[in-house]
Z-matrix of the N, CA and C atoms (Angstrom, degrees):
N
C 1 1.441
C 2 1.529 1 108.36
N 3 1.187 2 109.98 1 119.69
C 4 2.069 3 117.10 2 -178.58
C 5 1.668 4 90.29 3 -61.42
N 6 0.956 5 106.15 4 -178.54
C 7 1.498 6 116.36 5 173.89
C 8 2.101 7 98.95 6 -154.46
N 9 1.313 8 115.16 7 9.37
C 10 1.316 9 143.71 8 154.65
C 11 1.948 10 108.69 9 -42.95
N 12 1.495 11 97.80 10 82.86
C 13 1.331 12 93.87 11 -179.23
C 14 1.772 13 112.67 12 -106.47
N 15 1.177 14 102.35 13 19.08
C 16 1.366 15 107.43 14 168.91
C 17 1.659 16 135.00 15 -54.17
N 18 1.138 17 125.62 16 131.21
C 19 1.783 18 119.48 17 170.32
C 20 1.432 19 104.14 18 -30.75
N 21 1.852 20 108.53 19 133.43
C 22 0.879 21 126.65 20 151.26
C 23 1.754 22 133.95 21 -102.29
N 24 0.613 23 105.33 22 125.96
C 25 1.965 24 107.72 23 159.92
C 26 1.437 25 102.84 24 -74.49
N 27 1.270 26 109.60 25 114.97
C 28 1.946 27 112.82 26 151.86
C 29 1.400 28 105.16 27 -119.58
N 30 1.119 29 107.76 28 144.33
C 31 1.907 30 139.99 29 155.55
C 32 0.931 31 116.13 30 -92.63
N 33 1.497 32 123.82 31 121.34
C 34 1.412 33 125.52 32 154.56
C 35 1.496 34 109.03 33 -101.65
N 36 1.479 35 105.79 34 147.59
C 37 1.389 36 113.68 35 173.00
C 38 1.717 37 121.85 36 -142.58
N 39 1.772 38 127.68 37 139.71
C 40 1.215 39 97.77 38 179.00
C 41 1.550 40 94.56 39 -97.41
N 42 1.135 41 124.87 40 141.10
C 43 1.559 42 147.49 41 159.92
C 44 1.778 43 130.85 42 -76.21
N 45 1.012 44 134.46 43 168.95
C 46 1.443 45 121.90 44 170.37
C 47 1.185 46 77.18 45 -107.51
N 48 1.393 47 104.93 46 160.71
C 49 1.714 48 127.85 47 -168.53
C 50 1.279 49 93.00 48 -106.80
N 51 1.436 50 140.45 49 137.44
C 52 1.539 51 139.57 50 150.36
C 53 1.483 52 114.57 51 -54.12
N 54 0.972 53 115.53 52 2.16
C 55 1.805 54 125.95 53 -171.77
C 56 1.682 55 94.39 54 -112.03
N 57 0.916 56 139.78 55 -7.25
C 58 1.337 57 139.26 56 -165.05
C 59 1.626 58 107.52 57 97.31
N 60 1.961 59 107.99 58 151.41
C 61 1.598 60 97.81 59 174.10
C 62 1.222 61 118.16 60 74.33
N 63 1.054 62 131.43 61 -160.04
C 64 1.173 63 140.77 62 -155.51
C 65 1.851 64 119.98 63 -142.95
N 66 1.417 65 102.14 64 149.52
C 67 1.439 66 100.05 65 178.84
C 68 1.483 67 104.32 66 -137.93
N 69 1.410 68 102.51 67 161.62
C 70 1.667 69 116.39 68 -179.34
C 71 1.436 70 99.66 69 -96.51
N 72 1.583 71 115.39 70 138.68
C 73 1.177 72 103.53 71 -169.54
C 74 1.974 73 101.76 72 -150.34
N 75 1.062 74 124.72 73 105.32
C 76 1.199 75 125.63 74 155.83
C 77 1.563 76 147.21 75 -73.86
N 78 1.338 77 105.08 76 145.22
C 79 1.519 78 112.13 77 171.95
C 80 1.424 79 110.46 78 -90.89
N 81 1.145 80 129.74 79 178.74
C 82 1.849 81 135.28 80 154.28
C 83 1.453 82 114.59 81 -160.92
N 84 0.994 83 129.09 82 141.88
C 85 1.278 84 122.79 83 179.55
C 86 1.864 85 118.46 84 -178.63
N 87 1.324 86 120.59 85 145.09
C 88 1.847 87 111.24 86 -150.01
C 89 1.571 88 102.28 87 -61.55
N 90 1.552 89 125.05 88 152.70
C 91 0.900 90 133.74 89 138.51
C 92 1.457 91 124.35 90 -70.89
N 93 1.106 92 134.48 91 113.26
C 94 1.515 93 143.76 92 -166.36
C 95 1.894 94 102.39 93 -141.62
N 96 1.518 95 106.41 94 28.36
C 97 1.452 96 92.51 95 150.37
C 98 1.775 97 83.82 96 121.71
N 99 1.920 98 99.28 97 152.27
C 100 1.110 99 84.10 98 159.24
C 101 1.417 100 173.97 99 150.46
N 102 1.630 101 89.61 100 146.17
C 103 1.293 102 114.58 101 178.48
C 104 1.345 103 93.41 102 -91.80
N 105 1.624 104 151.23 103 1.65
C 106 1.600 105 145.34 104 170.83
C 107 1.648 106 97.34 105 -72.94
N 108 1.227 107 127.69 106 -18.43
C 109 1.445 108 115.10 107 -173.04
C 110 1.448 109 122.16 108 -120.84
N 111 1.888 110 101.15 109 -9.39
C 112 1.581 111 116.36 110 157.60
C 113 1.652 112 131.94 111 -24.34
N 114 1.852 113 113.53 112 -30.69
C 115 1.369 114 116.41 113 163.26
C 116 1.463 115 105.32 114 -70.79
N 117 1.189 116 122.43 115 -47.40
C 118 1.556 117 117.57 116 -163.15
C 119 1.632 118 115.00 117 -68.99
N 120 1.296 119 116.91 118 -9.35
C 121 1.738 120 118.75 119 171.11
C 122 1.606 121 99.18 120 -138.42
N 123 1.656 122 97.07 121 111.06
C 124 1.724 123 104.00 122 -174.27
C 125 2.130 124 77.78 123 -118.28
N 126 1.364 125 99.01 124 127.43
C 127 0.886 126 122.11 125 154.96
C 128 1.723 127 114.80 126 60.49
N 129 1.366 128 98.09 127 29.90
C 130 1.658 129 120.25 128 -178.56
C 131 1.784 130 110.29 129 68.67
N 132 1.495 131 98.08 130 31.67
C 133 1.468 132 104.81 131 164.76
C 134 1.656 133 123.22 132 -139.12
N 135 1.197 134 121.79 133 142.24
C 136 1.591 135 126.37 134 -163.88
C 137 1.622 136 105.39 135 -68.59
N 138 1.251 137 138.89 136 85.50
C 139 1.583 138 118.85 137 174.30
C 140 1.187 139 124.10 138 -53.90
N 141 1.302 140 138.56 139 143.12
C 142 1.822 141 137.27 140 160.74
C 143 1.520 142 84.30 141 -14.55
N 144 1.926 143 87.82 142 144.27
C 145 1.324 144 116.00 143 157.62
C 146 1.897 145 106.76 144 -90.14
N 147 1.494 146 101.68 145 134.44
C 148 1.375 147 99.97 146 -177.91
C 149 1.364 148 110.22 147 -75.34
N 150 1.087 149 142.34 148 -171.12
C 151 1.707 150 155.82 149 141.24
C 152 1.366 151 104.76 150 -116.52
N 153 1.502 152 119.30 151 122.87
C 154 1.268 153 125.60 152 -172.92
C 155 1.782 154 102.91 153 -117.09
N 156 1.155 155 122.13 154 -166.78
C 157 1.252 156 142.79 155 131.66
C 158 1.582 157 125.68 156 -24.96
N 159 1.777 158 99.63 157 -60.10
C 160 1.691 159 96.69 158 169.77
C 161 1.382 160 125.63 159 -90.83
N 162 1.590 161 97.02 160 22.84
C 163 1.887 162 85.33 161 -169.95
C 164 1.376 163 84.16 162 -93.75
N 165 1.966 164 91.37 163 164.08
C 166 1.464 165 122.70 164 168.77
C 167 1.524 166 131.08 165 -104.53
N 168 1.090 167 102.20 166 113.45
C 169 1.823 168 115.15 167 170.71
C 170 1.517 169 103.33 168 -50.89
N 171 1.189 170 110.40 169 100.01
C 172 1.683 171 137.97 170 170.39
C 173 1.555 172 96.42 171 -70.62
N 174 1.431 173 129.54 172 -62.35
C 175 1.433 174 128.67 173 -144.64
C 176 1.930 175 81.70 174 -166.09
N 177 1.795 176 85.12 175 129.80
C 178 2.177 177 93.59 176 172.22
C 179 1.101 178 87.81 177 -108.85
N 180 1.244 179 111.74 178 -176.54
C 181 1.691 180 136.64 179 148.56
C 182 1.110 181 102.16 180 61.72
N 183 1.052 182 144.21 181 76.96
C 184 1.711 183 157.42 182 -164.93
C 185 1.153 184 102.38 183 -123.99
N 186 1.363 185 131.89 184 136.76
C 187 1.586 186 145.78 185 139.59
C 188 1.225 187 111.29 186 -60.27
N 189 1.436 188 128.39 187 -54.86
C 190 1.733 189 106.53 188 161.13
C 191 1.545 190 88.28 189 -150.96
N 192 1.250 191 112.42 190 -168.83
C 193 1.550 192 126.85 191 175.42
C 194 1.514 193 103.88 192 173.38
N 195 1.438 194 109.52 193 130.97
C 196 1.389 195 141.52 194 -141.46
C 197 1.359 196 128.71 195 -171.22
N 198 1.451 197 99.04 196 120.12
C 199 1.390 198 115.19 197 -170.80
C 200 1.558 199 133.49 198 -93.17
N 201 1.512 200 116.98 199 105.46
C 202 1.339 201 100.77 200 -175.15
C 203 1.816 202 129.29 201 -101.48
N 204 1.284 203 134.03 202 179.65
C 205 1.387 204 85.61 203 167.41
C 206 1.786 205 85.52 204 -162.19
N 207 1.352 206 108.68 205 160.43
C 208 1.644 207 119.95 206 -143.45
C 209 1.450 208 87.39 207 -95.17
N 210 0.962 209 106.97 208 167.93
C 211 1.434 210 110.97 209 -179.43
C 212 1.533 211 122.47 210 -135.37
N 213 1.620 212 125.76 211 120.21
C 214 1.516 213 121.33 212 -142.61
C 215 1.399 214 112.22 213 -78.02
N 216 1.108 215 122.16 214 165.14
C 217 1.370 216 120.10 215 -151.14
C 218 2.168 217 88.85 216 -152.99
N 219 1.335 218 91.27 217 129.59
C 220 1.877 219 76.03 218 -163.87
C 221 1.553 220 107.16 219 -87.27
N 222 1.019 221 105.17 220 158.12
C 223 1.569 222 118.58 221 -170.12
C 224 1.845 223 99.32 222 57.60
N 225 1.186 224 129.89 223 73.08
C 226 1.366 225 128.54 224 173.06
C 227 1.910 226 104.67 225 -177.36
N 228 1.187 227 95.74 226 122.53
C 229 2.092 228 102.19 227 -162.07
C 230 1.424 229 78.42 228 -82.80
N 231 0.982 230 152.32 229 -0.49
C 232 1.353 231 145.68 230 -177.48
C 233 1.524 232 133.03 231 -116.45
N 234 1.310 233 115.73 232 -23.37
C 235 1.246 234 113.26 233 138.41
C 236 2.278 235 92.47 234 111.83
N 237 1.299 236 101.04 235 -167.50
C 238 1.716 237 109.30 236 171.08
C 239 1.947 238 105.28 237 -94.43
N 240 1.963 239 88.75 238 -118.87
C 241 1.169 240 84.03 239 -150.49
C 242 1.815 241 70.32 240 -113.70
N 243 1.952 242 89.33 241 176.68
C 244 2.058 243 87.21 242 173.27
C 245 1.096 244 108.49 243 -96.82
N 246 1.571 245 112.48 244 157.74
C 247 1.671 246 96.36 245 -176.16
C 248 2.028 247 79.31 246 -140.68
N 249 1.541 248 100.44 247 158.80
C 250 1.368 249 100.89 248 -177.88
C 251 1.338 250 126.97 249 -105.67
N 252 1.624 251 100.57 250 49.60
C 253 1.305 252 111.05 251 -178.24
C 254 1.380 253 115.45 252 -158.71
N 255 1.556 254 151.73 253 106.31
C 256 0.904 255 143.64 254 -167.36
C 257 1.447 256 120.94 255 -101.01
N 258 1.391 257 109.07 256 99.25
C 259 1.721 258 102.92 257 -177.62
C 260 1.292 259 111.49 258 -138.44
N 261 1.345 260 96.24 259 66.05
C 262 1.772 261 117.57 260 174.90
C 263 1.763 262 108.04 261 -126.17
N 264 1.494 263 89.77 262 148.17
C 265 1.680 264 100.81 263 171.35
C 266 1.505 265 113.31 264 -64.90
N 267 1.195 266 119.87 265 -20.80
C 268 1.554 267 122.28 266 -172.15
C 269 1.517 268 106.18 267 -87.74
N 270 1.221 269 135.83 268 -163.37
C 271 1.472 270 140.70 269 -167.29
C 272 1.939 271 92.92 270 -142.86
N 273 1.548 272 98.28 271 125.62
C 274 1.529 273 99.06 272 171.98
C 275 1.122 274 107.83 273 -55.22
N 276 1.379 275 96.82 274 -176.95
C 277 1.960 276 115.61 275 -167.45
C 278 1.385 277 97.42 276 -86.17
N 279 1.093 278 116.14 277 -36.83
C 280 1.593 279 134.71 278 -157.44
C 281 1.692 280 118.77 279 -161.23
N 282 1.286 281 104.99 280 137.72
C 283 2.210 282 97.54 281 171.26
C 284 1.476 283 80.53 282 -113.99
N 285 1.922 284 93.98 283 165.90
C 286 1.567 285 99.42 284 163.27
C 287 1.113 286 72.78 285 -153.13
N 288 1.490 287 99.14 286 143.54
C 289 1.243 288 123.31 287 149.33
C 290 1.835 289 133.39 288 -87.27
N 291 1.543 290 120.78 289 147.13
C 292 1.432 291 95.83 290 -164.56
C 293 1.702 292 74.67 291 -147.66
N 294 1.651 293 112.66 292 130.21
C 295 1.441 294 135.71 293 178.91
C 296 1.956 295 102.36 294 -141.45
N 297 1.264 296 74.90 295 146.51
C 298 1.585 297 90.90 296 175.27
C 299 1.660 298 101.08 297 -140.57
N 300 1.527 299 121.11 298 121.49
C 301 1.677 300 120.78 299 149.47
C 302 1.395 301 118.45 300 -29.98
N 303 1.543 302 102.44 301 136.82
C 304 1.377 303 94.08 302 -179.87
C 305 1.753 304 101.30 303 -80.44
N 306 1.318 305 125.33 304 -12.29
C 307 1.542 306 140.07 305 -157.68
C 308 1.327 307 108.35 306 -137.98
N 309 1.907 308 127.40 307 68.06
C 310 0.852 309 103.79 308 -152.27
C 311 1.841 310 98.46 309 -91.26
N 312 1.863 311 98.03 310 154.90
C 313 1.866 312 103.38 311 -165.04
C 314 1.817 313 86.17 312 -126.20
N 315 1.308 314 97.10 313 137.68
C 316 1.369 315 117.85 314 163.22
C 317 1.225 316 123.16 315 -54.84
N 318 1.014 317 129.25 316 -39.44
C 319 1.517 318 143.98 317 -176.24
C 320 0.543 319 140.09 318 -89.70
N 321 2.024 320 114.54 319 13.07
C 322 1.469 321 139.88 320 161.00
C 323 1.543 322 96.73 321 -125.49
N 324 1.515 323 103.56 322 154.27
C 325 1.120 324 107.24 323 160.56
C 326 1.832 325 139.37 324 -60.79
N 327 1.563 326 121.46 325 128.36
C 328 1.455 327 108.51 326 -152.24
C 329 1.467 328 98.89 327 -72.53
N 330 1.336 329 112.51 328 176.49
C 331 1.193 330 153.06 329 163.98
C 332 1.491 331 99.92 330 -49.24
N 333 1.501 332 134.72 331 146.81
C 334 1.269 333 111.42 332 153.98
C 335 1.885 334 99.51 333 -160.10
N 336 1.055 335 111.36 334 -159.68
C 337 1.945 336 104.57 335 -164.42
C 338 1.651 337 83.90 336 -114.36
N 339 1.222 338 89.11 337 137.85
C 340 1.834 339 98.97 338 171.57
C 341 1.589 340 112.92 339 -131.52
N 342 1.412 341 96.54 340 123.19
C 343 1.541 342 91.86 341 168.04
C 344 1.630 343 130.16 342 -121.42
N 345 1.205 344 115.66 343 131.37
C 346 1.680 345 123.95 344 -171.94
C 347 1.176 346 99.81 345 -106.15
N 348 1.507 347 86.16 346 131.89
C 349 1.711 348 108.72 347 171.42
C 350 1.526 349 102.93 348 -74.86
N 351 1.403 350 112.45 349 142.54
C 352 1.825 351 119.21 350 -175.14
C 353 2.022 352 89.83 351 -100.35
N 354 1.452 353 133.97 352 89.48
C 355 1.625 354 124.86 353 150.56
C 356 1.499 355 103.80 354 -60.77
N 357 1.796 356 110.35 355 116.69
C 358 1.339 357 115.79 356 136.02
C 359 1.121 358 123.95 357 -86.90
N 360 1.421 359 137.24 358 144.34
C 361 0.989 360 152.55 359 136.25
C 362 1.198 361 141.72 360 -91.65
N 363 1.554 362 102.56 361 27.77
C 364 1.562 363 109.45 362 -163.57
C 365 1.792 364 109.66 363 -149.75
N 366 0.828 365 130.57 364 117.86
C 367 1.673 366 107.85 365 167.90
C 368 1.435 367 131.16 366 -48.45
N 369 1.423 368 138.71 367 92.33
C 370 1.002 369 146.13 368 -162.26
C 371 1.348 370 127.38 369 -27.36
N 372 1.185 371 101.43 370 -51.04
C 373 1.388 372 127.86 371 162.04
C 374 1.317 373 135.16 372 -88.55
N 375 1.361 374 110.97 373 20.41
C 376 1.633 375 126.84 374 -148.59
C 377 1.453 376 87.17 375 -91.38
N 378 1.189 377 125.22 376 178.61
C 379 1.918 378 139.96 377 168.88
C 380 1.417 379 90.93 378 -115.02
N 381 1.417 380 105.78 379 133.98
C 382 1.629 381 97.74 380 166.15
C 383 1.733 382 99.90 381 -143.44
N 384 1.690 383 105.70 382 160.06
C 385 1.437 384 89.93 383 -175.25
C 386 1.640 385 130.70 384 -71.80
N 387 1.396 386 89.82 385 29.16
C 388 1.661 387 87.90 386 -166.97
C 389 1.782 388 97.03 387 -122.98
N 390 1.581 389 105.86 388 31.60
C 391 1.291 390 94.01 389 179.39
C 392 1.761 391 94.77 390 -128.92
């Protein structure tokens, strides 16, 4: 057990599965400031998440899996409508993710749509002295 309570960076990504379909697939790795996340916004835009060697199979064998993400709306904790593509300087309100088995089995727990609220606490675009 780490006892590593440091900021993390995670990636989610959906992948084609070598099994057929699709898989959920994550990165992780420390936040230490930043210039640690300077690859992930080139020029105030999100590039593809890669799948490497160290990523992790979250979910195999998927019928699809798909990311949407809400879009903020000011003075409203809840945000607009979702759209499945994020190419704004700001940070959605919320992502959800939505997967379905391509084989679905009783005898695991199902698949189901999850959505996370995104808390800023920061102006996105703000200068701060720690950059």
């Amino acid at each position: 057990c780490s006892s590593d309570l440091s900021p993390r960076v995670v990636e989610y990504v959906a992948a084609a599965d070598p099994n057929g379909g699709f898989r959920l697939m994550m990165n992780e790795r420390p936040y230490t400031g930043p210039s640690s996340v300077a690859p992930q916004c080139v020029n105030q835009t999100f590039p593809p998440v890669q799948v490497t060697g160290q990523s992790v199979e979250m979910a195999g064998r998927l019928a699809y899996c798909r990311f949407l993400y809400r879009v903020p709306v000011p003075d409203s904790p809840m945000g607009a409508d979702w759209v499945p593509v994020w190419q704004r300087p700001d940070l959605p309100r919320a992502v959800r993710v939505e997967m379905m088995p391509a084989a679905p089995n009783p005898s695991k727990l199902p698949s189901l749509t999850l959505n996370v609220p995104v808390h800023i606490t920061r102006l996105v675009a703000g200068v701060y002295a720690d950059q």
